[in-house]
C-alpha positions as CSV (number, residue, x, y, z in Angstrom):
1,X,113.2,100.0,87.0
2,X,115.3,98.0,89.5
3,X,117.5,101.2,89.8
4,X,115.7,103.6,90.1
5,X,114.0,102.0,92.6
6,X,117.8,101.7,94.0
7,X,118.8,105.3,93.8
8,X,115.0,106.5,95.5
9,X,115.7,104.3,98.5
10,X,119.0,105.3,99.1
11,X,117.7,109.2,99.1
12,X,117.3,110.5,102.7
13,X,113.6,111.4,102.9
14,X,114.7,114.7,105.0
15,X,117.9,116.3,103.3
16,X,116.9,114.7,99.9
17,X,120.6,113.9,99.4
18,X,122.4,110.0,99.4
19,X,122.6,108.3,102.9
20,X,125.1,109.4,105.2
21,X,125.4,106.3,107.9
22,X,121.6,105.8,107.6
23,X,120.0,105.0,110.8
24,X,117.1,102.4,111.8
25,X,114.5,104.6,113.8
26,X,111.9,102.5,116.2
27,X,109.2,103.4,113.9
28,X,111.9,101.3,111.1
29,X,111.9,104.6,109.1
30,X,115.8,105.2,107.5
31,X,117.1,108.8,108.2
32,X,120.9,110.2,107.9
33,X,122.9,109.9,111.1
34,X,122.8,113.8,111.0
35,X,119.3,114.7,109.7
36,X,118.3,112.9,113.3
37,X,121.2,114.6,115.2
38,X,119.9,117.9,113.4
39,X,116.2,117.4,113.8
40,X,116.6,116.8,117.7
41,X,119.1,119.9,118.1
42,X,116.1,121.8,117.4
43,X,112.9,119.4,118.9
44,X,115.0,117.2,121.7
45,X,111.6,115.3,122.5
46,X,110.5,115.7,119.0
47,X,109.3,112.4,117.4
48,X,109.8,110.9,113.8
49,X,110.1,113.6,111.1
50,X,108.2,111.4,108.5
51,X,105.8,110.1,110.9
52,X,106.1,111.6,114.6
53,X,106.9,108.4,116.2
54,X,109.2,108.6,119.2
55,X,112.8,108.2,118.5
56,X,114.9,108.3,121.7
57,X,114.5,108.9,125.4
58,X,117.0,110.7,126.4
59,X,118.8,110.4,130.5
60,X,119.5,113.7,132.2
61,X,122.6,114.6,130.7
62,X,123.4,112.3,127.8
63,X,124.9,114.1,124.8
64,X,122.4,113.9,121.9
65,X,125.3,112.7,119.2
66,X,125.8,110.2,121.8
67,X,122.1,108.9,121.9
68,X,122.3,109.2,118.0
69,X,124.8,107.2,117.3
70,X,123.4,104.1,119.7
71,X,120.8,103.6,117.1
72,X,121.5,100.9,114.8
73,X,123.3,101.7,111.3
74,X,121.3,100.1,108.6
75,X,124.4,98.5,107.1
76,X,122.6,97.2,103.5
77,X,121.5,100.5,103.0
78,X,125.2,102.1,103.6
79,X,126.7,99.0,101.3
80,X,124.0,100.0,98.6
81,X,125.3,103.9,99.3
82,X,129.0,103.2,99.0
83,X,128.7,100.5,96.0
84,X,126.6,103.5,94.1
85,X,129.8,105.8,94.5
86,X,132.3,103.2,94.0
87,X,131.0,102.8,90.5
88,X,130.1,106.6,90.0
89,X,133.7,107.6,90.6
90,X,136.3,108.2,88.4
91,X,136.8,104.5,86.4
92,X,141.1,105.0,86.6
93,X,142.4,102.0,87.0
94,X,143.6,101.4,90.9
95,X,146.7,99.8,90.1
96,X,148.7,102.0,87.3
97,X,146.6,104.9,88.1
98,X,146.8,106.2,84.8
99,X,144.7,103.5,82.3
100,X,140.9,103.5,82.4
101,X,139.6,101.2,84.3
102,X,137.4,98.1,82.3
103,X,136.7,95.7,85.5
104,X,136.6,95.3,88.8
105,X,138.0,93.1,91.1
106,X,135.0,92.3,94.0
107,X,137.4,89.9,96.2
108,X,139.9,93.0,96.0
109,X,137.3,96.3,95.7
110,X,139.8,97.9,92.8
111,X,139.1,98.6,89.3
112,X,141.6,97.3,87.1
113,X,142.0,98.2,83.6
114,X,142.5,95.3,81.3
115,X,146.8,94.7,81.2
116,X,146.2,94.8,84.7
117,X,142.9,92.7,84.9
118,X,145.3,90.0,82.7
119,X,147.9,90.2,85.3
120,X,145.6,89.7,87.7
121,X,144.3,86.7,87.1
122,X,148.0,85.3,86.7
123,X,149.0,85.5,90.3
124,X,148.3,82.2,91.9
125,X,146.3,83.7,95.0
126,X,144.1,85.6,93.5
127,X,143.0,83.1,90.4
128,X,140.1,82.4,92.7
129,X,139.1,86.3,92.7
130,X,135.6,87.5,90.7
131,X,136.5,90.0,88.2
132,X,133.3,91.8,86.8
133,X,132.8,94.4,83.7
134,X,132.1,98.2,84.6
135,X,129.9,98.1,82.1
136,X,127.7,95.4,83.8
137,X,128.4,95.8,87.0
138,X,125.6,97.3,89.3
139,X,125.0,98.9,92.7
140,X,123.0,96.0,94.0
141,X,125.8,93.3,92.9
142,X,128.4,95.2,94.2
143,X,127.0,95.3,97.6
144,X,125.9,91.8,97.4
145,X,129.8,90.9,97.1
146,X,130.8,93.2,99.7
147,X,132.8,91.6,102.5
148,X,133.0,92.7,106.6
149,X,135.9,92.4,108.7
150,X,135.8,90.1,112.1
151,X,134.3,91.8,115.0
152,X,137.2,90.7,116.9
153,X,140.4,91.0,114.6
154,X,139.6,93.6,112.2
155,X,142.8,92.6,110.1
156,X,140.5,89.0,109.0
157,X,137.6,88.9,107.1
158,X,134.5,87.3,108.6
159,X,133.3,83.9,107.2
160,X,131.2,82.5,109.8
161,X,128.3,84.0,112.0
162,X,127.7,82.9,115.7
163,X,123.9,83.0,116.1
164,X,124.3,83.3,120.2
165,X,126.9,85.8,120.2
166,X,124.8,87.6,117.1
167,X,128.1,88.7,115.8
168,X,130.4,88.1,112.6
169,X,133.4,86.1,113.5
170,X,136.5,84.5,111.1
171,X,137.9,81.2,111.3
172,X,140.2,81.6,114.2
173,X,137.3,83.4,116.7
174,X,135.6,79.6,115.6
175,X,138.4,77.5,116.5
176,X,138.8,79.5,119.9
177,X,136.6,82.0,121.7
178,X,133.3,80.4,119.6
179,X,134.7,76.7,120.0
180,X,131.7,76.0,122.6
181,X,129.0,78.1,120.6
182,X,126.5,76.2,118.7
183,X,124.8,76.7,115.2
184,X,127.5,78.4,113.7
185,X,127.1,78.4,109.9
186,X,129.2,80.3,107.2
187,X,127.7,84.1,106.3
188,X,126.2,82.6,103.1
189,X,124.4,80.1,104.4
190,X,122.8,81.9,107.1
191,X,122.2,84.3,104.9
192,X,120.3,82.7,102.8
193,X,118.2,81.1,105.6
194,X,117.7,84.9,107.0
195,X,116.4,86.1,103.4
196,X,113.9,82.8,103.3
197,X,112.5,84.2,106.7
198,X,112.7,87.7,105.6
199,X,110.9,86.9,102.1
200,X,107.8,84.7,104.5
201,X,107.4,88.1,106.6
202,X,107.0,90.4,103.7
203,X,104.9,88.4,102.5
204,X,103.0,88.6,105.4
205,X,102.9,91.9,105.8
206,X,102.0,92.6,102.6
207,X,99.3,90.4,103.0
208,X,98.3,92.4,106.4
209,X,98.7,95.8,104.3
210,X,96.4,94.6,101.9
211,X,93.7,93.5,104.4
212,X,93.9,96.7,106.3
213,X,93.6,98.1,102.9
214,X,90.5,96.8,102.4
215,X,89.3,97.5,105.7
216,X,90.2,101.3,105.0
217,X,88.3,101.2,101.5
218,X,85.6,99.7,103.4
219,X,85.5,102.4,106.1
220,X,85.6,105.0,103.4
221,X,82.8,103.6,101.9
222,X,80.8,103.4,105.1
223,X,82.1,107.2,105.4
224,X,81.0,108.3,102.4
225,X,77.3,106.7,102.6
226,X,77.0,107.9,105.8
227,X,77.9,111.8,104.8
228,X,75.6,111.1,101.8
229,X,72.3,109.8,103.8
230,X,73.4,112.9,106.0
231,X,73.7,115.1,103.3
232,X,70.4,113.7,101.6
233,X,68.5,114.4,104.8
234,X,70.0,117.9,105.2
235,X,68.4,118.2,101.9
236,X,64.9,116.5,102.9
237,X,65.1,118.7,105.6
238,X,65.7,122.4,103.9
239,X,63.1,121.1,101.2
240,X,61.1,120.2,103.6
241,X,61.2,123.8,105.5
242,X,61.3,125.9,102.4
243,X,58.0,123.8,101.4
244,X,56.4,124.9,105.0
245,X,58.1,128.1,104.6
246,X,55.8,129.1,101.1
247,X,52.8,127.0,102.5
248,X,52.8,129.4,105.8
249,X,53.3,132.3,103.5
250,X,50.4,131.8,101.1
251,X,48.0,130.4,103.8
252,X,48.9,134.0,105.5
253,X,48.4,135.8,102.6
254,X,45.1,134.0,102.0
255,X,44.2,134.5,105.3
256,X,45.3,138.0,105.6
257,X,43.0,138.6,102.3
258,X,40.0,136.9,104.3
259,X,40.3,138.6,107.2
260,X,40.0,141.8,105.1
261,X,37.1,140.6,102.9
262,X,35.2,139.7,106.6
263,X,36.5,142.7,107.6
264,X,35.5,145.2,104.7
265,X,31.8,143.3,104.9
266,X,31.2,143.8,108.6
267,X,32.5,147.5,108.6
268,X,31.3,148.7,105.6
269,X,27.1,148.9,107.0
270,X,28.4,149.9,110.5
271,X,30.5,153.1,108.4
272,X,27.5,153.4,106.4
273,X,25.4,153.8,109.5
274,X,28.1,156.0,110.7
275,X,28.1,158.3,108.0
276,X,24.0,158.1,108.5
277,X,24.4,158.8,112.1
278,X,26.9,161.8,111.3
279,X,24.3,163.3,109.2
280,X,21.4,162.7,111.7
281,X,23.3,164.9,114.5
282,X,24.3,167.8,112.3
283,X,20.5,168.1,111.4
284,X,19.8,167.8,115.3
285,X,22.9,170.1,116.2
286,X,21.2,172.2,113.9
287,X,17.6,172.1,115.2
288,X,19.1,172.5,118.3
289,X,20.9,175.8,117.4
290,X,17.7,176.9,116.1
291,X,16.0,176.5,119.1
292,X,18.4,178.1,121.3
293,X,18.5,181.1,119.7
294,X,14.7,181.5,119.9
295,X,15.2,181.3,123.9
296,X,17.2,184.6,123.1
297,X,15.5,188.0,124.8
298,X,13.6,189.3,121.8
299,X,10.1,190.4,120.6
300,X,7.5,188.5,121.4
301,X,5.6,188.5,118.5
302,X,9.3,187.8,116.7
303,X,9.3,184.4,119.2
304,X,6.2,183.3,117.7
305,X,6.4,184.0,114.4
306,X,9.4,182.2,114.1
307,X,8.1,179.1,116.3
308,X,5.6,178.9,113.9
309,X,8.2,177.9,111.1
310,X,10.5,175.9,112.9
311,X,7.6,174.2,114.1
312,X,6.8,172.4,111.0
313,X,10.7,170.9,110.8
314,X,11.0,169.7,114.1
315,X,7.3,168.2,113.4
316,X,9.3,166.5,110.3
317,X,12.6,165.6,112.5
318,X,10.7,163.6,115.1
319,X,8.8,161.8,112.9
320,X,11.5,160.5,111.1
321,X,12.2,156.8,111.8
322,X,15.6,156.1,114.3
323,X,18.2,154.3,113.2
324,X,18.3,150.3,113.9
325,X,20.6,150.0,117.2
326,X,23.6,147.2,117.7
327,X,24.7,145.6,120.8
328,X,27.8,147.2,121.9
329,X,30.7,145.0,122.8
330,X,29.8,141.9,120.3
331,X,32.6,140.7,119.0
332,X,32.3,139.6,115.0
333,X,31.4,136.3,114.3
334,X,34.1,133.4,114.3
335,X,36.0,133.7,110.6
336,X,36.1,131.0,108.1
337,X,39.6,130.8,108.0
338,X,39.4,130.1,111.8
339,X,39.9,126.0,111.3
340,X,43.0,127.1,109.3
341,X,44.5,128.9,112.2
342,X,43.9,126.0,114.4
343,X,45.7,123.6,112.7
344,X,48.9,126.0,112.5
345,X,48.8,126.4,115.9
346,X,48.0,122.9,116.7
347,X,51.1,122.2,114.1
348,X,53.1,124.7,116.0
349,X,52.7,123.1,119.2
350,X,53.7,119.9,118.1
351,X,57.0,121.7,116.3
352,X,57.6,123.4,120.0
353,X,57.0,120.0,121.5
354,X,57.7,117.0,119.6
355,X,56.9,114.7,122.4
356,X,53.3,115.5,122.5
357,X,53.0,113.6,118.8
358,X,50.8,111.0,120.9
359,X,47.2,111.2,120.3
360,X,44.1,109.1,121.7
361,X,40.3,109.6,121.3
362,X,38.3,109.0,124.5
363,X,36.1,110.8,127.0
364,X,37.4,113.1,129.6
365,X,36.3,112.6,133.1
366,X,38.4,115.4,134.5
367,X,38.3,119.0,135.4
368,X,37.6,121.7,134.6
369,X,34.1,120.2,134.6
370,X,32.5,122.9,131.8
371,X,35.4,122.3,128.9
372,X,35.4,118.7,129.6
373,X,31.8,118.4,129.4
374,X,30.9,121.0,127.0
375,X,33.7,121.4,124.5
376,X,34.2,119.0,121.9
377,X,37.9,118.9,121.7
378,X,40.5,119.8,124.1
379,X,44.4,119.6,124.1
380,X,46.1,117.9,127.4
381,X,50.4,118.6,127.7
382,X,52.1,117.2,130.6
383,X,54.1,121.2,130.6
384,X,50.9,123.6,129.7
385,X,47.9,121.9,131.0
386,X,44.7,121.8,129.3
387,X,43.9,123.5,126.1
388,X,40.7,124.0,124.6
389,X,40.7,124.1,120.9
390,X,36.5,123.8,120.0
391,X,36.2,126.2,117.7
392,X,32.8,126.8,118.7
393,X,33.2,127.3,122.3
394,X,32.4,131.3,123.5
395,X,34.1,130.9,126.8
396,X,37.8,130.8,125.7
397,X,39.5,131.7,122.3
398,X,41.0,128.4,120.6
399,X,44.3,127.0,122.3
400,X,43.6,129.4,125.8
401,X,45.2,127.4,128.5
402,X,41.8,126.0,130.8
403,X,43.8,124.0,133.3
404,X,45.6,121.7,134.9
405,X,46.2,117.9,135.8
406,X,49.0,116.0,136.5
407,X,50.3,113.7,133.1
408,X,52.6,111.5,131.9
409,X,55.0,112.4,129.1
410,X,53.3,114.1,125.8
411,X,50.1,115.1,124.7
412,X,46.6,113.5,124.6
413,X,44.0,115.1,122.3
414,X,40.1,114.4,123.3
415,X,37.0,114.6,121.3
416,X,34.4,115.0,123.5
């Protein structure tokens, strides 16, 4: 597991390929020296490719290798990088050049094969040398070995670090230029103080991952509840509709029928009478015809022989009773499904309006004087007016508009 783990962080998350002098971005994300140089060819002001971050602000002018290659090499990652190839390449040994290779010298960085790892060890200066199996040997320990020059004489290796300066130095920069400095401690030891800090802040912020972890479940959770109370009252509320929706449609089907019923009893006796009235001018019209050709010039004694026969049905016609009359220009009688039709528009008004939802019951003392002192229910709205809605009342049909007074916000309903 431990490498595997290796070999996926030294992949460059944009090429896919090893590290080529991995670079720290400011958003601490590890990219190839040219994946970045690449990336910003093409977007200049572009951020992060993983994450969009900024990376550089570039001066008028400055070259964009240039700005590249100021960010700071992530020098465990290129040790890890070059220690995986070391030990990938060809195991010849480096001294004969002809013997595989068994070991490998990590004072020295050769592979020796194992006459020449023998003769190795026999030369005084480099008894003190670690000599490590191939077989065993892994990236990680490879790089852990791995040695840097002096910053100042690149022909010395460094053995001591200079906190103030921040910079590797060997044992002559200490005796001389880094006499005066304080704190200066062999690479190993401060080494191992740096991975004691570094080991305290992962922890932390693991520790902070985990808690904004949480807090991003939680969040989630809050989401999720509140797109499922949504989602339950989107459902309340086209339940709720459809329910209206077949309730309006039956009551106007039932109503519909009613108001045919009413109207097939009040117009069937008024067709019947009709019909009866029909039948009572074509015998007149025909009387009348009769009559009007006796005024024709003809013989007299014709006239009056033929008076005496029509005589007798006129007689008849006269005495026949007349029809009962109606007043003209009633109106029919209020219907029974007329309290239905109030309460859907009362219902309807309150949909239309929903701040007239506030009701009271008290006596009117305002105009107009006849519905407020007559009618036993009228509708006030602060935007209409006054309403009357008695079904009884004969001045205005239910919900006709009556007047108006000024009101406060909604509606007040009065039974008088």
């Amino acid at each position: 597991m431990a490498v595997s783990k290796v070999e996926l962080d030294l992949e460059c998350p944009v090429c896919h390929d090893d590290y080529t002098e991995p670079k720290f971005l400011p958003c601490t994300h590890v990219v190839c020296c040219k994946c970045v140089v690449s990336w910003l060819a093409v977007n200049k002001q572009g951020g992060c490719p993983l994450c969009r971050a900024p990376i550089l602000h570039f001066p008028p002018g400055q070259d964009v290798n240039d700005s590249v290659n100021s960010l700071p090499t992530d020098l465990a990652t290129m040790a890890l990088v070059d220690s995986k190839n070391a030990l990938s390449d060809s195991h010849v040994c480096s001294v004969c050049d002809q013997t595989p290779s068994t070991s490998y010298c990590l004072d020295c960085g050769i592979k020796l094969c194992k006459s020449c790892t023998a003769a190795h060890g026999r030369f005084p200066s480099f008894r003190e040398h670690v000599l490590e199996e191939l077989s065993c040997l892994t990236p990680e320990r490879l790089a852990s070995s791995r040695r840097y020059p002096c910053d100042s004489h690149p022909d010395k290796l460094a053995e001591l670090y200079c906190p103030y300066h921040q910079t590797l130095i060997c044992l002559l920069c200490s005796s001389s230029v880094h006499r005066t400095c304080s704190d200066v401690k062999t690479i190993g030891d401060m080494a191992k103080e740096a991975r004691v800090t570094l080991m305290e802040q992962a922890v932390r912020l693991r520790n902070t991952e985990a808690a904004l972890l949480a807090q991003i479940r939680q969040v989630d959770q809050e989401i999720h509840g509140t797109q499922a109370q949504f989602n339950a009252w989107q459902t309340d509320v086209a339940d709720t509709c459809d329910s209206l929706q077949h309730t309006i449609e039956k009551l106007r089907k039932e109503m519909n029928a009613q108001l045919q019923k009413e109207q097939d009893n009040i117009l069937a006796p008024k067709r019947a009478r009709k019909t009866l009235l029909e039948q009572q001018k074509t015998s007149v019209q025909a009387h009348a015809g009769s009559v009007e050709r006796l005024l024709i010039p003809s013989p007299d004694s014709a006239l009056l022989g033929m008076l005496d026969k029509l005589k007798a049905r006129l007689d008849d016609l006269e005495r026949s009773p007349p029809l009962p009359g109606e007043k003209s220009g009633v109106s029919p009688a209020k219907s029974s499904f007329s309290a239905t039709l109030i309460q859907l528009q009362r219902a309807q008004q309150l949909i239309n309006d929903p701040s007239a939802s506030s009701s009271v019951n008290t006596e009117l003392n305002a105009e107009p004087v006849y519905h407020t002192a007559i009618c036993r229910e009228i509708h006030v709205y602060h935007n209409t007016g006054i309403l009357c809605y008695d079904s009884s009342c004969r001045t205005v049909p239910v919900g006709q508009f009556v007047g108006q007074r000024p009101l406060g916000p909604g509606c007040n309903k009065f039974s008088i």
